[in-house]
N, C-alpha and C positions, 0 to 999 in steps of 0.2 A: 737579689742576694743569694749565694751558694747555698746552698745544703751544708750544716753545721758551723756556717761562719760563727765566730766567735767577737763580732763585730758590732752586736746591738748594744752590750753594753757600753757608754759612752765614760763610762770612769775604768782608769788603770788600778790593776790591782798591784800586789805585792811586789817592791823593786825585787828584783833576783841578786844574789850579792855571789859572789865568787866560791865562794864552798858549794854552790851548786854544781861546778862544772868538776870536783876534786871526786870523781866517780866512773864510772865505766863510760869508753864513750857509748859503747851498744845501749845502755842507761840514760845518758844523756839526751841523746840524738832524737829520740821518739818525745822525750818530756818537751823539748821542745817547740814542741809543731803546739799554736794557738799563744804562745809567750809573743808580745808585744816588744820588737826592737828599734827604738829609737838611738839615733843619731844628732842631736843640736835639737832636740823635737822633731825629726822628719824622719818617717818610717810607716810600718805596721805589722799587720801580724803574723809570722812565721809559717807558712804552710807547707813547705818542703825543704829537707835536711838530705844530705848524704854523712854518716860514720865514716870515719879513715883511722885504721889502727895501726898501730907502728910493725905490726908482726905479717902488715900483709901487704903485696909490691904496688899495689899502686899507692900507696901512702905514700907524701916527697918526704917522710924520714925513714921508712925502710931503709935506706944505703948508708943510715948515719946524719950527725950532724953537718950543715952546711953555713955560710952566712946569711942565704933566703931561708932556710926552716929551723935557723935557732931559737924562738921563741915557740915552737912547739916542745921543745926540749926541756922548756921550762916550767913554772905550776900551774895549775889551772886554772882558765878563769881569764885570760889575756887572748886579746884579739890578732888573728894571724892571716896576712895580707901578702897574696901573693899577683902576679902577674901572670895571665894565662895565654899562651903562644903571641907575649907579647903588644898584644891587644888590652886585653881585660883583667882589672880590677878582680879578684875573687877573696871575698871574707871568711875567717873561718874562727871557731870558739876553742881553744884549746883545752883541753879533757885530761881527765885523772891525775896522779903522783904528777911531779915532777921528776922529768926522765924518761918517761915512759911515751912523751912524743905523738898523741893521739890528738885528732881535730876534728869536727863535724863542720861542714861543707853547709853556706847559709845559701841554698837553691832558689829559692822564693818568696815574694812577701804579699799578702794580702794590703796595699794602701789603706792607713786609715790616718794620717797627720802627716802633714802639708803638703799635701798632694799639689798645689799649686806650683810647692819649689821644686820639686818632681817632675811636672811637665814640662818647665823650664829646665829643668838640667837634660831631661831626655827627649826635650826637642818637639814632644808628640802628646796628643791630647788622651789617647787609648787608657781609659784607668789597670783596663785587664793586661798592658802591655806596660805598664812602667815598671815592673820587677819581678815581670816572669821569668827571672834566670838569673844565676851568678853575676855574669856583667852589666844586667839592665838595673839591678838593686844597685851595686856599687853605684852607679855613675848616679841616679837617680837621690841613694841619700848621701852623695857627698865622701864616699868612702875612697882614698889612696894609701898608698904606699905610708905618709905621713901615720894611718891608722895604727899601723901596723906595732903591736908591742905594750898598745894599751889597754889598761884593765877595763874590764867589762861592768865594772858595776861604778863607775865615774863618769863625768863628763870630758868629752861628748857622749860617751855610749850610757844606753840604762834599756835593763829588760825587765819587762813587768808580767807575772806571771796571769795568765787566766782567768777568770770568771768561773771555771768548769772545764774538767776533763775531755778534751773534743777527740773526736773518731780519727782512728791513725791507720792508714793504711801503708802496707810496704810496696817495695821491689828494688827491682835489679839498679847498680846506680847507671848514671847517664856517657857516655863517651868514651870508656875506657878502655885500654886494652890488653888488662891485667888485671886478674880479679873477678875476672864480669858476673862470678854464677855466685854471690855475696849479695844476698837482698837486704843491703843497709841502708836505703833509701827509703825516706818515711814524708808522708804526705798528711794534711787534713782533705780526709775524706769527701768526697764531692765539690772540693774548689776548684774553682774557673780559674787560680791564679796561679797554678802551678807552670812549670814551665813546659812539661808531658805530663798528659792522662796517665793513672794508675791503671794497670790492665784489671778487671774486671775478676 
């Protein structure tokens, strides 16, 4: 078990309800890491986050409203699903006012429930591999396009907050190529289930 997994205890604490996310996403994004997110029951625990603010270019609502990122557009607290070069699934939590078009990027999840449908959906038995990345969580709990628009504190979705404040480490986010000197990427400190090591 990693260093500050948040994992031993085996009861969920407090569902998280939508006026959580009606806050800064830089606010957001770190409280995140050690929340517990379920899908239909199958998920776990948050270890890696990227912020995406609307006032900075690589956010996809920088240029405005679209018909792929109108539900960032909206209040907070609803799930935003986009496709990434076409390939992959990527989920994201949408943050503060309505209008203001910010999202925090769900990077990775520590497995701790049904890891079983996990391996079947991803093929592979690796536990530190079924959702070490944006597209491996998607496919893993069952997350598409159909996601997309749903509130976050109903079914299928529920996030249940921590047991205790876990160690958050930053950096730079991951692939971009706008923005890049923004260390809005936030981890649980010494997990194996990130998708890249925090630099030291």
């Amino acid at each position: 078990m990693p260093p500050n997994s948040v994992r031993s205890s085996p009861k969920l604490g407090k569902q998280l309800k939508r006026a959580f996310f009606d806050r800064r996403v830089l606010e957001v994004a770190p409280d995140l890491i050690g929340v517990t997110l379920l899908v239909d029951g199958v998920g776990g625990i948050i270890v890696e986050v990227e912020a995406y603010h609307h006032t900075e270019p690589a956010a996809h609502s920088y240029n405005g409203m679209t018909p792929r990122n109108a539900v960032m557009f909206g209040p907070a607290g609803f799930v935003y699903v986009y496709r990434s070069y076409g390939i992959h699934w990527c989920v994201n939590f949408v943050c503060e006012k309505a209008g203001s078009a910010s999202a925090v990027l769900i990077r990775a999840l520590e497995p701790t429930h049904g890891i079983a449908a996990m391996r079947r959906r991803r093929g592979l038995h690796d536990e530190r591999s079924l959702c070490s990345g944006p597209g491996k969580l998607t496919e893993a709990l069952g997350i598409t396009h159909t996601h997309n628009g749903l509130p976050l504190d109903k079914p299928p979705m529920a996030l249940y907050a921590p047991a205790a404040r876990p160690d958050v480490v930053t950096g730079l986010r991951i692939g971009l190529t706008k923005a890049v000197d923004l260390p809005w990427r936030y981890g649980l400190k010494g997990s194996k289930f990130v998708s890249k090591p925090f630099a030291d």
